[in-house]
N, C-alpha and C positions, 0 to 999 in steps of 0.2 A: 365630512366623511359620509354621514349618514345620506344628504345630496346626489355624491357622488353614487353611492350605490342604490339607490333608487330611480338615479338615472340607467343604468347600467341592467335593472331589473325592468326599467318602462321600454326599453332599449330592446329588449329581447322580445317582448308580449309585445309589440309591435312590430318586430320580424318576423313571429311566427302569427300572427293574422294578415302578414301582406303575402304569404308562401306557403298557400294552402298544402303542396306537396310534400313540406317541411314541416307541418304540424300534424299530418296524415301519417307520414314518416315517422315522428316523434311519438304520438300515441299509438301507432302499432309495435312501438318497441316496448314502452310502457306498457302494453297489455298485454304484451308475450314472456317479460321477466323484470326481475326486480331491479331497481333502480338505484344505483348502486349513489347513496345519497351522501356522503363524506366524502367520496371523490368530485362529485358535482360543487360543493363546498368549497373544498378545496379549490376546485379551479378557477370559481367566482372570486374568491378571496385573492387566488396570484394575478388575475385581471386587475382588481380592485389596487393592489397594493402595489402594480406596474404604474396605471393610470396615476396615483398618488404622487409615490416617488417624482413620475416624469414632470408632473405639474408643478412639485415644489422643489426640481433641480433648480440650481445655480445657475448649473451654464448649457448653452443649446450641445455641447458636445456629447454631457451625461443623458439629457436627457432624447438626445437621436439614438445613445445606448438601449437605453430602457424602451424606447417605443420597436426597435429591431428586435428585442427579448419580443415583449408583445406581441408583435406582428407573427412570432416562430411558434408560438402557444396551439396545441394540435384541436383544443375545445374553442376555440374562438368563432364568434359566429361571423357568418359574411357581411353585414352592412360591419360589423365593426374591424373587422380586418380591412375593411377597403378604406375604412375611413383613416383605420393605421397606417397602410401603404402609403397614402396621401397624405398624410401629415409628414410622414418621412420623407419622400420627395419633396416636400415644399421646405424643411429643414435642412436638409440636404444642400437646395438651393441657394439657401440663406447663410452658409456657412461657406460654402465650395466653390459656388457660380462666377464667375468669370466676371460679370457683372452687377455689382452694389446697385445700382438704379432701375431692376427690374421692375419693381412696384411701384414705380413714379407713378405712370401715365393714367395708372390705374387710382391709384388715391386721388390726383388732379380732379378727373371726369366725376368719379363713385364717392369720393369720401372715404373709401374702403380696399381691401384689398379681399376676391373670392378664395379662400381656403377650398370649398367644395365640400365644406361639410357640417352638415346640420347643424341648427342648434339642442337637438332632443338628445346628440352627439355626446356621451361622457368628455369627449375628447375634445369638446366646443372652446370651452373655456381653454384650454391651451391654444388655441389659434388666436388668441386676444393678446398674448405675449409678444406675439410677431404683430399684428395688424396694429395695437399701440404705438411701437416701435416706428414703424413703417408712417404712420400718418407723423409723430412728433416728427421725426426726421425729414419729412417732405414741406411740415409747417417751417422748420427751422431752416430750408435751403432754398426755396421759394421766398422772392421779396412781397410779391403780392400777399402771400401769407402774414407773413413774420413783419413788415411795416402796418398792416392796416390793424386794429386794434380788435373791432369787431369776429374778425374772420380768426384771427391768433387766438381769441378766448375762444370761440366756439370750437374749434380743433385740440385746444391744450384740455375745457372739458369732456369731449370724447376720447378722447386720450384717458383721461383720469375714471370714466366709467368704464370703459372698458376694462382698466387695472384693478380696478373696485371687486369688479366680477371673478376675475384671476382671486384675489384676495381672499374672496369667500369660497370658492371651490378648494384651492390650495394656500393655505395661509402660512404653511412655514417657506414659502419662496421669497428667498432676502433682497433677492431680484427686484421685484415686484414696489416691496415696502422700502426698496430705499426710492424707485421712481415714485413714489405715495410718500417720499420725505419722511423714510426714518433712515439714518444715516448707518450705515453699512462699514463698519473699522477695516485697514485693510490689516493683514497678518506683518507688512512691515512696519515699525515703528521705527525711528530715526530719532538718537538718544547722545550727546554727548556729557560727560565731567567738565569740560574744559573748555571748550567754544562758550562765544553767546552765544544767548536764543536765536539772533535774527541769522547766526551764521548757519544753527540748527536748521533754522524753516527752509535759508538759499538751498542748503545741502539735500534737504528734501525735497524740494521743490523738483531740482534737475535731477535728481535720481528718479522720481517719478514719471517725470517728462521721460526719459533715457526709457522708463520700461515701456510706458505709451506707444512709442517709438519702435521700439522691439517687437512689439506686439504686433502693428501693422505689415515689419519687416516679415515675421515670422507667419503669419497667418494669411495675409492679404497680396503679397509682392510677387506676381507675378514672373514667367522667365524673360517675358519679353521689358520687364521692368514698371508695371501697370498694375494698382492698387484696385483697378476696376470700376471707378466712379468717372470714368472718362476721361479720356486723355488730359483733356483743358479743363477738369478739375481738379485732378490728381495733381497737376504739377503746382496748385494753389498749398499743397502739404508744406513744401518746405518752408513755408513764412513762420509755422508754428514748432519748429525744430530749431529755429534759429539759436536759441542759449545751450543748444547741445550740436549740433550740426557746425555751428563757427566757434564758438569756446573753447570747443575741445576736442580732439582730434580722435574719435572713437572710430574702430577700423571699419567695423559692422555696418555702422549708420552713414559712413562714408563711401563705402561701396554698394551703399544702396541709392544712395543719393546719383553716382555716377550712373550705375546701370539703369535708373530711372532716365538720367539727362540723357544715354547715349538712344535710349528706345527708342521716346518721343524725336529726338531731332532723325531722327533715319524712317519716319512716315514719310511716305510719298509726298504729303501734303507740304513736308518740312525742306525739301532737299532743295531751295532756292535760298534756304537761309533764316528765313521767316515763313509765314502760312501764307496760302497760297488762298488764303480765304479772305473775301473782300465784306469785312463787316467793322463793325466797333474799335476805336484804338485799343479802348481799356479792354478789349475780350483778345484782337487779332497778335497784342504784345506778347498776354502770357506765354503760349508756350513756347516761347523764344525766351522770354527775358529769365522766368520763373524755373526753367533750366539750365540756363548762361550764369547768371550770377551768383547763385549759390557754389559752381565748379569754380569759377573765379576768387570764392575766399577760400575753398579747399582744395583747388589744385590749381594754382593762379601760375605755378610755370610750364604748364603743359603744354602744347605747341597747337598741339589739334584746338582747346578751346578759344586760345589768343586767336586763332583765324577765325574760329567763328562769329566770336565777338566782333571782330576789326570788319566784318560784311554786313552787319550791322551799320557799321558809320558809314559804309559805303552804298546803301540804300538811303539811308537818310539824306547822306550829300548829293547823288547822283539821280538820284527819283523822289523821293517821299516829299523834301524839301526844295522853295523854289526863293529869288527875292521877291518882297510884294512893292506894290506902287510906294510903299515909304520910305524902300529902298532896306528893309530890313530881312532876315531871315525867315521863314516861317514854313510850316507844312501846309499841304497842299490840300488836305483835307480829315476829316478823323474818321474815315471810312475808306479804308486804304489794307491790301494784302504785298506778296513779294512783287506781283506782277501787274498788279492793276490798282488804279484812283478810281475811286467815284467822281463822276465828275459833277457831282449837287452843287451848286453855288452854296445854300444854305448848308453845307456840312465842308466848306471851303475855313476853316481856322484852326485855331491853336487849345490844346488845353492843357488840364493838368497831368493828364491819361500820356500827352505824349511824351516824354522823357522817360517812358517805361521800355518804347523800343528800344533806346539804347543803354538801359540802364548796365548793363554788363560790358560794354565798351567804353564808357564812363568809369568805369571801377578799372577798366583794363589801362586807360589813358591817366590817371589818377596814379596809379601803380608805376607806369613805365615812363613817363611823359612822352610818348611817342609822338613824334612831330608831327605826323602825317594828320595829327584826331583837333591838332590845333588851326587846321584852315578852314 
């Protein structure tokens, strides 16, 4: 606290020695009438006790609250309102933006992500909330990160100073200290008389899952059916829904699931059936299969998905796959889209990647034995 308002006091004696006009201004008011000093108090004290709060909210929504109060404050001086403004658009962002992956490219190259605003900034230390976040999250989605050991520890410890710094500015943010591993209870507890334990943990387990779940529906789920982290990411979601998504037949999570499967397959990129993009099995599969299969255990009699499935096998038979000299089946290369093969010799074989493109026609022919999937 005491930091915090010392910053907030160095904050200001360095606004008014960069704006001569403003301190010219300042002391001919001072020397024409008295200075009305329990209101100036006062207003340092509802800046002080804004900046607090925001710092040691929970969640970015209370604390985009609190920085709006701020930013409306009628004594607020200009570097520090602009540096409010900006912090609220960049929170704004981070809550609302259409796109989860805006700060990739930017942590990739910097290490970092530019807030725009000082560190002499009261309001510093709050942009370490976001920029931690953003670097763990880029360590963990990147392989070149999160495989090499060297480059994972140096990223997991700027991560962990920067939360350090959070920590001493605002130290009741539970936020913060559960990423610093103190573990954070959540308000549901999951309690039976009568089950075992191990039935207790299942039951918690996927009610948990179920809200996770919710959570993304309710926050993140676009109309076009698009969580925001890219098409041919997003549709990598449904692998971790599975013990609630095929279990059990919840309406919510089902028709999220759909509006997601019918988005991605209605991209231009999509209307041949598959992607129309000629790279990697294991990447060109996904969004085909990773929106096919999952509709196959939750609406496996629907007519529209049973076609789509079934032009699956019809790529694979009629293009994808050829005989080779041994006289056996095989694909024609693992770099392959709807409409075009690579023609690498060196990228001419078979791997484990490929029974991904049919995997939803597999579960369809499994299901019906349709004769057609048996030649």
């Amino acid at each position: 606290m005491k930091s915090l308002k010392l910053n907030i006091i160095l904050y200001s004696v360095l606004f008014l020695l960069t704006d001569f006009e403003s301190s010219a201004f300042a002391a001919e008011n001072i020397l024409s009438g008295p200075l009305n000093v329990e209101q100036s108090h006062a207003g340092d004290k509802r800046i002080t006790d804004l900046i607090n709060k925001a710092g040691n909210a929970d969640d970015d929504e209370t604390r985009l609250e609190l920085l709006l109060e701020l930013s409306e404050l009628p004594d607020l001086e200009e570097q520090l309102k602009a540096d409010t403004d900006r912090l609220i658009v960049e929170i704004k962002r981070w809550l609302y933006g259409k796109s989860l992956s805006y700060f990739g490219q930017s942590i990739l190259k910097t290490k970092d992500y530019d807030f725009g605003i000082q560190k002499t900034s009261p309001l510093y230390p709050i942009t370490n909330i976001y920029r931690a976040r953003m670097i763990f999250w880029v360590t963990l989605e990147y392989g070149g990160y999160w495989k090499n050991p060297k480059i994972r520890r140096e990223r997991f410890d700027m991560v962990r100073s920067l939360l350090e710094e959070v920590k001493e500015a605002f130290p009741e943010n539970r936020l913060v200290s559960m990423y610093l591993g103190e573990p954070m209870l959540s308000h549901k507890q999951y309690t039976s008389a009568s089950a075992p334990e191990w039935a207790v943990y299942q039951w918690e387990g996927i009610e948990r899952l179920a809200d996770i779940i919710e959570w993304w529906i309710d926050h993140r789920q676009q109309k076009n059916g698009e969580y925001g982290g890219d098409w041919d990411d997003d549709c990598e979601m449904w692998r971790w829904w599975v013990p609630v998504l095929i279990a059990f037949n919840d309406p919510k999570i089902t028709k999220a699931q759909s509006i997601f499967s019918n988005g991605l397959l209605s991209l231009e990129k999509m209307q041949s059936g598959y992607t129309d993009h000629v790279y990697d099995v294991q990447h060109t599969a996904e969004p085909s299969a990773d929106v096919l299969t999952p509709m196959m255990h939750i609406d496996p009699e629907n007519e529209e998905w049973n076609q789509r499935t079934l032009r699956l096998g019809e790529l694979m038979k009629s293009f994808w796959s050829g005989i080779n000299e041994r006289g056996y089946l095989q694909f024609k290369s693992t770099y392959f889209g709807a409409d075009s093969i690579s023609p690498d010799p060196k990228k001419a074989c078979d791997t484990v990647y490929h029974p991904r493109t049919v995997q939803p026609t597999l579960l369809y022919w499994q299901r019906t034995g349709d004769e057609r999937l048996k030649k």
